[in-house]
SETORLO-348305 format. One line per field, with one value per residue (C-alpha): residue number from 1; residue in one letter; x, y, z; chain. Coordinates in steps of 0.001 Angstrom, whole numbers, padded with zeros to 6 digits. Last residue first. Layout:
BEGIN
i = [NUM_...];
aa = [A_...];
xx = [X_...];
yy = [Y_...];
zz = [Z_...];
ch = [A_...];
***
This chain:
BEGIN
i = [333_332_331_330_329_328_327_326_325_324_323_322_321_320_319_318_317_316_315_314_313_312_311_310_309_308_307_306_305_304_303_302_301_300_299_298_297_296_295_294_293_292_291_290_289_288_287_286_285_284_283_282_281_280_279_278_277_276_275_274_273_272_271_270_269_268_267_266_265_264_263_262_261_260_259_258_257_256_255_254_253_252_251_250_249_248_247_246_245_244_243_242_241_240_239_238_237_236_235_234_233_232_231_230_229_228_227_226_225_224_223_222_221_220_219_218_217_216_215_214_213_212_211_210_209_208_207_206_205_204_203_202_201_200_199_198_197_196_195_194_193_192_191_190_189_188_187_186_185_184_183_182_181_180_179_178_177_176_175_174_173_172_171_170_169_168_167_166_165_164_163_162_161_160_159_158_157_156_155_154_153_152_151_150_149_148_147_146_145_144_143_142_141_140_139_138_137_136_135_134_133_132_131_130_129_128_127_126_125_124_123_122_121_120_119_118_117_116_115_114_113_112_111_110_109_108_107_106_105_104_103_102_101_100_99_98_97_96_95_94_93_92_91_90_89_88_87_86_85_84_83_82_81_80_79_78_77_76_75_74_73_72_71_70_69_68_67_66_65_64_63_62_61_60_59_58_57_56_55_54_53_52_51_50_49_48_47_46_45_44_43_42_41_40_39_38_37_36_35_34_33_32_31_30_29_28_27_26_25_24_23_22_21_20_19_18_17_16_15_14_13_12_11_10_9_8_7_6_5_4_3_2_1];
aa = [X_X_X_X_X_X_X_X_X_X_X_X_X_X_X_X_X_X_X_X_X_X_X_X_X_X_X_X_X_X_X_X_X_X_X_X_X_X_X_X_X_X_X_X_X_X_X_X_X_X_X_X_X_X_X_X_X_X_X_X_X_X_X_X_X_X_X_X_X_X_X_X_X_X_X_X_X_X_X_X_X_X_X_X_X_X_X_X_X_X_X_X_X_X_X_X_X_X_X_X_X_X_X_X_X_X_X_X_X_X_X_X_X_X_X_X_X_X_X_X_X_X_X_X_X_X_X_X_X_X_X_X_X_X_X_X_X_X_X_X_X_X_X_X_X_X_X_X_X_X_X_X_X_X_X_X_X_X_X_X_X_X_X_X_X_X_X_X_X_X_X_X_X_X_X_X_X_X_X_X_X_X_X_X_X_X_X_X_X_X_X_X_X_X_X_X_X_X_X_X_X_X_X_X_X_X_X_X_X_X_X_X_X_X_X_X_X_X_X_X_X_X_X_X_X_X_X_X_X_X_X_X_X_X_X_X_X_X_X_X_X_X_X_X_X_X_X_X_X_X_X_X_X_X_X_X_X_X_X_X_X_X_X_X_X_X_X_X_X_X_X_X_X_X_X_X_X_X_X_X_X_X_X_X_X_X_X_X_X_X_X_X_X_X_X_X_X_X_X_X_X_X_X_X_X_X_X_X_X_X_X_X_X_X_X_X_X_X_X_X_X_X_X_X_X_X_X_X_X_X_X_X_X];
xx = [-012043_-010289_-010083_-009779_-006782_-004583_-004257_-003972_-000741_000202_-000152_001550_004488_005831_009537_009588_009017_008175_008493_006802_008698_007259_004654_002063_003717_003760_006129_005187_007620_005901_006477_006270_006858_008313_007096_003337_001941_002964_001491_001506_002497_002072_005321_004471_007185_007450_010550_012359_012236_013473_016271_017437_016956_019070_021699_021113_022333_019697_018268_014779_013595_017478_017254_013845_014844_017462_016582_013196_015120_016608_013185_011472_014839_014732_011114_011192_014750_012512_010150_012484_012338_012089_009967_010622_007742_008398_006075_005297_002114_-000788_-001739_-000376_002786_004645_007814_009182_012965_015913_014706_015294_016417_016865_014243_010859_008148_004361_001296_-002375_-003884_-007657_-008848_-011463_-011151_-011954_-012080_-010582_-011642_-007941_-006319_-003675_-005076_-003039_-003445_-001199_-003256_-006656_-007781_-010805_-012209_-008971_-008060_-004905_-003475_-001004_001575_004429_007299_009600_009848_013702_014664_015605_013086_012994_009141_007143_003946_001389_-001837_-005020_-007085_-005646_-002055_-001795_-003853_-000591_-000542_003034_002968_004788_006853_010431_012524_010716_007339_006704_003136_003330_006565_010000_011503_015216_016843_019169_016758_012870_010611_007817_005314_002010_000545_-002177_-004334_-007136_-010631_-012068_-015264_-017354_-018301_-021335_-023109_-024225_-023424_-025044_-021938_-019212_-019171_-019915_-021208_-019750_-021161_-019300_-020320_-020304_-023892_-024751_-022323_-023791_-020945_-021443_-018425_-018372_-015846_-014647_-013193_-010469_-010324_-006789_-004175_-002967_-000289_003497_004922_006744_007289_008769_006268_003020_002467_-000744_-001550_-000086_-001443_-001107_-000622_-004219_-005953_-008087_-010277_-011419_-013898_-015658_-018815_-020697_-017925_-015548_-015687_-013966_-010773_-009822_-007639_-004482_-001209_001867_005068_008291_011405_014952_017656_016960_015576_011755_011306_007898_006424_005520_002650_002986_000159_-003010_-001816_-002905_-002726_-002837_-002476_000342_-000847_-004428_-007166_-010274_-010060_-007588_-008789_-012865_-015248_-018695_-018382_-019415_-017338_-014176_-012077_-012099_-008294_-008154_-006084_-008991_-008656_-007729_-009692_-008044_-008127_-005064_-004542_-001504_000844_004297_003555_002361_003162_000794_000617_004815_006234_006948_009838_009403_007324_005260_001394_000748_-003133_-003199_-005175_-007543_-008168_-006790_-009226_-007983_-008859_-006285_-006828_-004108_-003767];
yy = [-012562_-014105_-017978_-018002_-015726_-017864_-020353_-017440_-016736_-020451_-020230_-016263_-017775_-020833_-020618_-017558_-018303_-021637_-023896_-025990_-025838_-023331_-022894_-022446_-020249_-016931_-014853_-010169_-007758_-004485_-001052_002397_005173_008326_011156_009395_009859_006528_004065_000206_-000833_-004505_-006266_-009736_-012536_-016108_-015871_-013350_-014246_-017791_-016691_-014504_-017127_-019146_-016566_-016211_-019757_-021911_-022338_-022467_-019742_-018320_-018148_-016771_-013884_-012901_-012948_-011318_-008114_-007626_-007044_-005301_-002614_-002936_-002301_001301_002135_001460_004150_006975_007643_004881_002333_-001152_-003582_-007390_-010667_-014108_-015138_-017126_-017709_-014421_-012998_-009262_-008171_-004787_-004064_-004904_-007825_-008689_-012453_-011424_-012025_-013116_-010944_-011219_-009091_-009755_-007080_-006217_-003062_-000679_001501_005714_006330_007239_005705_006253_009642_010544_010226_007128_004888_003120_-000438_000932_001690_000506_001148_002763_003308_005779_004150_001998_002397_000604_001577_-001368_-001486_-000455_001432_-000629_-003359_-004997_-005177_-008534_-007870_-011016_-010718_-012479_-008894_-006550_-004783_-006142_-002907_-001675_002430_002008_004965_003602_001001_001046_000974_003739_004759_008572_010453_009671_012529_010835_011231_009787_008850_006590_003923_004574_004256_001437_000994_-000068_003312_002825_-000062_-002129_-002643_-003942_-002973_-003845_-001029_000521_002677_006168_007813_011650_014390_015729_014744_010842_008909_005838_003599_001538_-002349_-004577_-005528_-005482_-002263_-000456_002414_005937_007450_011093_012549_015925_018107_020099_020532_019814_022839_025105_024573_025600_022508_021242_017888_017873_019916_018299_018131_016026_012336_010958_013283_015990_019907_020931_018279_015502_014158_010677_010324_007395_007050_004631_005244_002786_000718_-003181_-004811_-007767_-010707_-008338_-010067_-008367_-009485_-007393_-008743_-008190_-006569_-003512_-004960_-005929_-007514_-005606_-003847_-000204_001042_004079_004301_005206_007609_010323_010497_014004_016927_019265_019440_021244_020164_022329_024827_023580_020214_021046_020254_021108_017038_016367_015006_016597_017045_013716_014146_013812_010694_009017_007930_005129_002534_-000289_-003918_-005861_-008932_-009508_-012672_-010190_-008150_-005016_-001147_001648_005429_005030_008562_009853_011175_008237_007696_010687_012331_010953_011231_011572_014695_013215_010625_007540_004106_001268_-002202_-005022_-008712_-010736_-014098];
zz = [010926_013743_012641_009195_009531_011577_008894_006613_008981_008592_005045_004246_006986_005290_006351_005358_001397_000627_-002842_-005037_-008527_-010905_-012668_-009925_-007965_-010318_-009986_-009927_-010032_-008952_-010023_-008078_-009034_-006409_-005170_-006648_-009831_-011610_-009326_-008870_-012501_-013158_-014122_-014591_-014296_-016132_-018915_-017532_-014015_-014796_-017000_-013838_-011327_-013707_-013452_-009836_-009343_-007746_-004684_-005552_-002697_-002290_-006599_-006540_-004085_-005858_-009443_-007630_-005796_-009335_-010679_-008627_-008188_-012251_-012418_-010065_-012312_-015531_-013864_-013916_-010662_-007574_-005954_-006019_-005352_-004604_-005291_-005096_-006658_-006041_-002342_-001519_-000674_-000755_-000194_000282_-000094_000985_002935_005850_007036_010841_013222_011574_013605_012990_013381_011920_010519_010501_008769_008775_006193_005159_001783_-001872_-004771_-006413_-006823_-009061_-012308_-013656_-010383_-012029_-011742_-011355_-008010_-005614_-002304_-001586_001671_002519_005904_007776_010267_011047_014104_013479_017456_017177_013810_010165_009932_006700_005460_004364_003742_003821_000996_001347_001437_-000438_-001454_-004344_-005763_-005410_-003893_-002634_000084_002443_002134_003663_000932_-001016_-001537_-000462_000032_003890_003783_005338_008047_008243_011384_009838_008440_007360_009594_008738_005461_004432_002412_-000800_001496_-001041_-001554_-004627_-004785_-007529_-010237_-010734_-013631_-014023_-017554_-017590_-018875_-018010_-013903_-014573_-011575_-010507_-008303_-006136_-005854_-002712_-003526_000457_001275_-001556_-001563_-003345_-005362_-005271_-008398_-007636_-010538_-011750_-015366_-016842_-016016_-018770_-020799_-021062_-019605_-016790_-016208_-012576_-011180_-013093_-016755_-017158_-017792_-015355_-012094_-010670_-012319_-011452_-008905_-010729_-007883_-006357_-003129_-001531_-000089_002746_005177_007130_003287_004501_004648_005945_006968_005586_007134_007894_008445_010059_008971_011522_010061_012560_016027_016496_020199_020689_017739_018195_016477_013933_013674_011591_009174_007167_003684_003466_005818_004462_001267_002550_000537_000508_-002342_-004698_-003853_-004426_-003069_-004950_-006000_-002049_000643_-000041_002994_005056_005204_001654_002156_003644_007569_009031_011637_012815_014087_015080_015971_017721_016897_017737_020507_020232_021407_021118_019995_018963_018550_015039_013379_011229_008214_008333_008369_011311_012735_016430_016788_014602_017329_015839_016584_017823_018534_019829_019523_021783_020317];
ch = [A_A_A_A_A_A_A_A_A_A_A_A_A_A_A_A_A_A_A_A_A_A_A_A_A_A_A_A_A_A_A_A_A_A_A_A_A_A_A_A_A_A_A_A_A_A_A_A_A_A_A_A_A_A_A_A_A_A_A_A_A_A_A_A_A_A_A_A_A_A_A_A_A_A_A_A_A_A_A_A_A_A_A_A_A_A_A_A_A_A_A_A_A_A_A_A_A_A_A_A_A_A_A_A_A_A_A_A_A_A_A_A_A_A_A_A_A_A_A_A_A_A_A_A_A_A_A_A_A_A_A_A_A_A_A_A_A_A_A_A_A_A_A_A_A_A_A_A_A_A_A_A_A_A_A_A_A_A_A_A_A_A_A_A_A_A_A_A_A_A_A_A_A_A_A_A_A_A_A_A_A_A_A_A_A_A_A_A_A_A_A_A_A_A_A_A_A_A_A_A_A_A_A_A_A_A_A_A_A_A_A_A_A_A_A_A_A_A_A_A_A_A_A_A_A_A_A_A_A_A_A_A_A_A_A_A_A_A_A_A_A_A_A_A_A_A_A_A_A_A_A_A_A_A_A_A_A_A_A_A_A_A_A_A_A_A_A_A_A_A_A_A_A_A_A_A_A_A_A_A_A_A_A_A_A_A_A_A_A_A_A_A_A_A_A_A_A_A_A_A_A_A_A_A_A_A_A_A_A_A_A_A_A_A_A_A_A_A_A_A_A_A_A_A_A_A_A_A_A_A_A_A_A];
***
């Protein structure tokens, strides 16, 4: 296995999913291990920061990438692997920005109301307990919370020559904010441009499913990620694997469009993995899935369609890729 480190000078940062040149190339079976950036750009570090003040739109969720993935061809899968992710900082930072978030009118939910109280949350890290603490801005409750680290944007370039903002989940990944996204999990992507072009950023120490304010813990990660290549078989859109659940996250606006992408991609996906009619597949998915909601802040929502292995018949996805690559895993974390 080739093990490659690499660390984004600022200048390098991406803020885009395509449009973007390549800053390496690897080979399928590479371990890599990264550094990324918050998606505040590093710009609040205290609770005097504020967004409105200090966050400039144009420069969040920066990415670490895109890398360039040698023999990848459009239809082809790109896999991923998380072995690990750990805090690249000892804090974290979350904010409610005026008009953003779930609870709130924003843009595209206009009201005739004043903006909810802007405010900086700091969120300090104890590494050894693996615990956050929060810190209430409104009044005096301190208490901590473990860490549950996570990746909000996994993606590659979109087809066609499109370019597309870091803050958008769609077909391609990017910015899906799951909190399935962890440690144990293997992404499968479709490839739609030569090389795959991937990239990875926006750490969050720990979100809640929704991510109903807007921002998670947010924070700088080291990751390591193996690399794989299935050629052909890819899917529409992204899949995800762990040792319990099979899964798939659509992305779109209104949010019962985001489930029924998840869940139409898992009639089919269940009925090629139990090869069974897709109206079986259908009853099946009905009857066992979970539907947790990845974000509802974001360009667009995202919702996940979630199948649990154990009840149903034994069965392998890729050929049985997520074992062999946490195989893999045991042996380079």
């Amino acid at each position: 296995m080739e093990e490659i480190s690499f660390k984004p000078e600022r200048s390098q940062y991406v803020y885009t999913f395509g449009g973007a040149k390549p800053v390496l190339t690897v080979k399928p079976g590479s371990v890599l291990r990264l550094w990324s950036e918050d998606a505040f750009n590093f710009a609040l570090q205290s609770v005097d920061d504020l967004p409105s003040q200090k966050v400039d739109i144009r420069y969040v969720n920066p990415q670490t990438g895109p890398f360039y993935v040698t023999g990848a061809e459009p239809g082809d899968t790109l896999v991923l692997h998380i072995v690990d992710l750990e805090p690249a900082r000892n804090f974290g930072a979350s904010s409610t920005i005026p008009f953003f978030g779930g609870l709130t009118s924003t843009d595209r939910t206009a009201m005739l109301q004043q903006p909810l109280p802007e405010a900086t949350w700091i969120y300090h890290v104890d590494s050894k307990r693996k615990e956050v603490g929060f810190q209430s801005r409104f009044g005096d409750l301190e208490f901590s919370m473990p860490i549950e680290n996570m990746l909000g944007t996994v993606g590659v370039a979109p087809p066609g020559g499109e370019v597309r903002s870091s803050l958008v989940p769609e077909r391609f990944g990017g910015n899906m904010d799951t909190p399935e996204m962890k440690v144990g999990t293997t992404v499968y992507l479709g490839v739609n441009v030569e090389g795959a072009l991937f990239s990875i950023g926006d750490g969050h120490y720990r979100q809640g499913e929704g991510e109903s304010c807007g921002t998670a813990i947010e924070g700088a990660m080291n990751s390591v990620i193996l690399v794989d290549l299935i050629k052909g078989n890819a899917p529409m859109w992204p899949r995800l694997e762990n040792d319990d659940y099979w899964m798939v996250v659509g992305s779109s606006r209104p949010m019962e469009d985001a489930w029924r992408i998840a869940q139409v991609e898992s009639v089919n996906w269940l009925s090629q993995l139990l090869g069974i009619h897709y109206m079986d597949a259908y009853q099946l998915v009905t009857q066992v899935s979970l539907s947790p909601i990845a974000n509802c802040v974001d360009t667009n929502y995202s919702v996940v369609t979630k199948i649990p292995k154990k009840i149903l018949p034994k069965a392998s996805a890729f050929d049985g890729m997520h074992q062999r690559l946490c195989d893999i895993a045991k042996l380079v974390k």
